[in-house]
N, C-alpha and C positions, 0 to 999 in steps of 0.2 A: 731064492735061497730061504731057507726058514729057519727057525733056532733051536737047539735042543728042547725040550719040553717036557712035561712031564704028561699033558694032554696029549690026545691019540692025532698023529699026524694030518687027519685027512678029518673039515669037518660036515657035521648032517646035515646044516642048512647055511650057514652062513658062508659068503662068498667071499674069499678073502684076495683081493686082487685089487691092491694100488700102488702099480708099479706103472709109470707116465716119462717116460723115452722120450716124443716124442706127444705133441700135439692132440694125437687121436688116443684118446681115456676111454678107458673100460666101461661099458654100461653102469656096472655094478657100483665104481667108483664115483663116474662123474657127481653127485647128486656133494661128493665131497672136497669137490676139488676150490673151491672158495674159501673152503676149512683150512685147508692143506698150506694155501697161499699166508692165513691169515699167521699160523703156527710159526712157518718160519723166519715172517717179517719178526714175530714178539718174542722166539726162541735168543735171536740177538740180546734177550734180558741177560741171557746169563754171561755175554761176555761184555755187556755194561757195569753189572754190579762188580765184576772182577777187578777192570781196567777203571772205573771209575768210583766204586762203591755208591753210586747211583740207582737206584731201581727207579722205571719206565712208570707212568702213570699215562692216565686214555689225556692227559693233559701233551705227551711225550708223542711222537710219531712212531714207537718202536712200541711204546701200548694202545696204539690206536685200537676204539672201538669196534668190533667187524657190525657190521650191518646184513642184516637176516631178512630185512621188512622194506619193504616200499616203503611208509610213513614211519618216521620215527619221532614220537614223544623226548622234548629235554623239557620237564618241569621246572627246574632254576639253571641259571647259565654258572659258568666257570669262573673263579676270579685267578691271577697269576698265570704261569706261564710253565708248570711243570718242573722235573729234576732236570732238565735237558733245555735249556732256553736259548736262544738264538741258533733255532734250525732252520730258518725260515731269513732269505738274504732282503736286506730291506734296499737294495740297491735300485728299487723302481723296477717296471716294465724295461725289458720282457724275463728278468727272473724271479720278479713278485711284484704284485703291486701294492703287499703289505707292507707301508712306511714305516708303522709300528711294530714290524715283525709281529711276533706272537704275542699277542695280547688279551689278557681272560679268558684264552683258546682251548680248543678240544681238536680231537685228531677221530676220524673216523676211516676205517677202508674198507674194501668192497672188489670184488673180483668177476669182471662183466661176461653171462653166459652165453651170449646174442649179437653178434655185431649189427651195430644202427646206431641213434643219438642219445647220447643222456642228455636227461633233460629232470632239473631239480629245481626245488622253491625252498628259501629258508626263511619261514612265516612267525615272523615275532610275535609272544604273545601281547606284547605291548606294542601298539602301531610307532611310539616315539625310538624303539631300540634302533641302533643302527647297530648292523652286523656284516663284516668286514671275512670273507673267505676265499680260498684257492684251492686250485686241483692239481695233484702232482704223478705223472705218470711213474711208476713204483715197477711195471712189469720187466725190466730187465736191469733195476738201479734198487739202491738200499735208502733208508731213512738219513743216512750221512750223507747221499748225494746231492741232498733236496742245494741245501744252500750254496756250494758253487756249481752246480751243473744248471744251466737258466735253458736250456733244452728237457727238462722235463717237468716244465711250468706248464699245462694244459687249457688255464681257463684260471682269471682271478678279475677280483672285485674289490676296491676302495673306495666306493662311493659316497660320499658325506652324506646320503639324503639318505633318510631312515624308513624303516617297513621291511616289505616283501623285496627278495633281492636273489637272484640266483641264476643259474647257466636254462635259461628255461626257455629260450629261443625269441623274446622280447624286443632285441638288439642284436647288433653283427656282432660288437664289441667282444673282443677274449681277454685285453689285460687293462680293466677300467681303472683310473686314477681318481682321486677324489670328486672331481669338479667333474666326473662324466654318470650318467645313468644306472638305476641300481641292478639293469638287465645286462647278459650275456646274452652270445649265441650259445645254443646248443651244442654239444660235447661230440666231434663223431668217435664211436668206439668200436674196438674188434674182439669178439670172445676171446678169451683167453684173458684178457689186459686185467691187470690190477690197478689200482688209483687209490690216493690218498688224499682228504679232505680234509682240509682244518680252518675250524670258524673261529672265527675271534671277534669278543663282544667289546666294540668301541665305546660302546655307551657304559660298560662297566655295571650293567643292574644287575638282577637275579631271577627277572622276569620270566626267562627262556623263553625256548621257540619251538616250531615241528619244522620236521628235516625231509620233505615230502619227495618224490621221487615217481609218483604216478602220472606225470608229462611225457614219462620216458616211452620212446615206442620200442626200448628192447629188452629182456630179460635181465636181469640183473643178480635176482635175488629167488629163482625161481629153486624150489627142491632141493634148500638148503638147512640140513639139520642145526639145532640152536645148537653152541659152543659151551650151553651150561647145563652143567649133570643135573638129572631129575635127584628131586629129593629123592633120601633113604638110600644116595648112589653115590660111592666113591671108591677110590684106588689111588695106592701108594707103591711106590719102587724104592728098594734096596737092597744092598746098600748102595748109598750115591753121596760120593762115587763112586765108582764101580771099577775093579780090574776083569775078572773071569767070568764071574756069572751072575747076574741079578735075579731077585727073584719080585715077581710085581702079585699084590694081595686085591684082590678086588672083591669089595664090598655092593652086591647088592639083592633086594629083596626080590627083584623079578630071576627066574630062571630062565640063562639064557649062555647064549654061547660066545665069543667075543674074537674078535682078530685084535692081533699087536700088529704094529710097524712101528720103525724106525727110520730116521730121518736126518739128515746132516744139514749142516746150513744153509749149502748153496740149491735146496730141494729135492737132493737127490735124496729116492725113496734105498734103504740100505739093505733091509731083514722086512721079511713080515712073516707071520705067520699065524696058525687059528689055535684058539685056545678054545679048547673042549669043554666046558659044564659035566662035570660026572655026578656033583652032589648039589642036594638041595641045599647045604648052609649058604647061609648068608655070605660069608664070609669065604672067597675060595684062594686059593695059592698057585704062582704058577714060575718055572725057574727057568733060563734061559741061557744060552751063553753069551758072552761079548769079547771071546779070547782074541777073535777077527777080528773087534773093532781099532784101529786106530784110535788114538790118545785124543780125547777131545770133546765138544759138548753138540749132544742129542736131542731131538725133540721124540719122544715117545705117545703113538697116540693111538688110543684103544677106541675100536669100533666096537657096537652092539648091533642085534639086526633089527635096531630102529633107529641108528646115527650112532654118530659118536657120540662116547661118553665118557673120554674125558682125553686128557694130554699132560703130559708131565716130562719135566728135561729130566737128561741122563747126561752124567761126566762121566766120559771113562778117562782113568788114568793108568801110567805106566809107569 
């Protein structure tokens, strides 16, 4: 289905095709599909600030980090526990074996392209830090189920002894308690699967650490565009919210051509459609309908043909 427009139906090079049924993803798309997972888990912002007047921070599991990189840099660690605290059930093994629940924590996710093991090291800059984390499988559950669903606890770690510590295949262990080793067994995983990681710095410094992930023998993070617009590059929707028809302006200095889709919460993909480049301004305009859409909150997210480039929620109301 595609949306009224004002761009020419059919476009010259981009391929606009991320509609996912089922399991087996388009060529074209796959390289998006870790993006796609990421939108919908942090699209739930909009009906946190509603219901709670709360907004998500990467402290929150609904704004967790997405991870693009095998090694990832944290220059200084977190202190607090986010707008969202006690997501995380402190009730022991086997549905955390964070005591402290969330503690000077961060939330990271990640969408596995390769079934085999993960396998990760969370490497203090400071040998003294003790850093406390857990792995939550997220692929058929939401950031509300973490705490009483103890079935999708994957892999956690409480160890009192401080350094290198993570699921890196060192140990059998999956739900280590204080007084056990700061090594896991290795993660097995299956493409498709989403997972949710959140570290928490018991030690409370500012040190940070690197979040490495090159143990792994399977794909993870392969030919996955970054989630943040190139400079001199953005887009806006309105009105929002929306009854009939939105119109979305996109701002950028590359000329180029762009696909929209739309997206509901439960992932299902709704509209897409390609939007044509006719003018060199900078600045271009493009209008659509939402008369079919049902009353409710969107994730909107525009590809370029070099990734996406950007995402933005949509209310429609009635």
């Amino acid at each position: 289905m595609y949306f009224e427009s004002q761009a020419t139906p059919f476009p010259r090079k981009l391929i606009c095709i991320f509609v996912f049924p089922s399991p087996v993803i388009p060529l074209e798309a796959k390289s998006y599909t870790m993006n796609i997972r990421y939108l919908l888990l942090q699209s739930l912002l909009l009906f946190s600030i509603s219901i709670s007047g709360q907004t998500p921070t990467e402290q929150d599991c609904l704004g967790a980090i997405p991870l693009f990189h095998t090694v990832y840099y944290q220059d200084s660690s977190y202190t607090g526990s986010g707008n969202f605290p006690n997501e995380i059930s402190t009730a022991g093994c086997p549905a955390s074996c964070l005591l402290s629940g969330e503690k000077n924590d961060v939330w990271y996710i990640f969408t596995v392209q390769s079934t085999g093991n993960l396998c990760f090291n969370i490497i203090p800059n400071s040998s003294s830090d003790d850093y406390d984390w857990a792995v939550f499988n997220l692929t058929n559950a939401s950031c509300t189920d973490i705490f009483s669903d103890s079935t999708l606890m994957v892999s956690c770690n409480y160890s009192a002894t401080s350094g290198t510590t993570g699921a890196n295949g060192l140990d059998s262990m999956i739900c280590a308690n204080a007084s056990d080793k700061k090594n896991n067994a290795q993660i097995p995983v299956v493409s498709g699967e989403t997972f949710v990681l959140n570290i928490s710095n018991f030690s409370a410094t500012q040190s940070g650490y690197t979040l490495d992930f090159s143990c792994t023998d399977t794909a993870i993070f392969t030919n996955n565009p970054t989630s943040e617009k190139p400079p001199g590059k953005s887009a806006v929707i309105y009105p929002n919210p929306a009854e009939n028809e939105v119109s979305v302006m996109i701002e950028s200095k590359i000329y180029a051509d762009f696909c929209l889709s739309v997206f509901d919460l439960t992932g299902k993909q709704i509209m897409s459609t390609p939007l044509i480049n006719e003018s060199d301004n900078e600045k271009k305009s493009y209008r659509f309908s939402v008369a079919s859409l049902p009353a409710g909150s969107y994730v909107v997210v525009i590809f370029s043909e070099s990734g996406m480039f950007d995402r933005l929620p949509l209310m429609i109301i009635r």
